[in-house]
C-alpha positions, 0 to 999 in steps of 0.5 A: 500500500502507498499513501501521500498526504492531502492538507485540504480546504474542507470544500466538498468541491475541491475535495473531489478534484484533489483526490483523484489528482494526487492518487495519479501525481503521487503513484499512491494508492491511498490519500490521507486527508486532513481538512480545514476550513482555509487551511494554509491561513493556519501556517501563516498565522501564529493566532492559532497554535491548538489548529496548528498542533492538530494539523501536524499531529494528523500529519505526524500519523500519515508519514510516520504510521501510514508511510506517507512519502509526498505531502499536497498543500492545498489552496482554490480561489473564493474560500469561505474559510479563507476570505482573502484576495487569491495574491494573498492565499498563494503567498500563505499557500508558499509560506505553508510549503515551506514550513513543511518543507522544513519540518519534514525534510524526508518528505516530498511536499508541493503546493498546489493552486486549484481553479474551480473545476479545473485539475489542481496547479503545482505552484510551490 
């Protein structure tokens, strides 16, 4: 079994196009997923360490428990969990990829940009 690891926005919408996406981009079988309204808000703000905890103690299970390889950071245009103009989701969506880049040096990750209804965008 493979697995790779899915830090989503909880949108159904989006859901559904990550998953099937990473299954071909990554080679796995499986795909952890861990879902947060707006979810890279929470790496780039420090407002929140109890989120931030529990995002990576959910990330910690996928690599260290399932033998996830590659880590998706996720982020899509008109997030309600996530109010902001798309400049500034993509900025947080970096700053996300980077921070997990660091905390988990062993681990592939990228960040990636989805349009609406269109197939996810590796951006970082």
């Amino acid at each position: 079994m493979s697995f790779c690891t899915a830090i989503n926005c909880m949108d159904g919408r989006i859901q559904l196009l990550v998953i099937p996406f990473l299954q071909t981009r990554f080679k796995a079988e499986f795909v952890d997923c861990i879902t947060e309204p707006g979810p890279v808000r929470v790496f780039d703000q420090t407002t929140d360490p109890a989120m931030l905890k529990s995002i990576l103690t959910r990330i910690d299970i996928s690599v260290n428990h399932h033998g996830s390889s590659q880590i998706a950071v996720c982020a899509h245009p008109d997030c309600s969990g996530n109010p902001v103009e798309d400049e500034v989701q993509k900025a947080q969506l970096k700053k996300a990829t980077a921070f997990l880049k660091e905390t988990y040096p062993a681990v592939t990750v990228a960040g990636f940009w989805i349009e609406s209804n269109q197939q996810p965008q590796e951006y970082c």
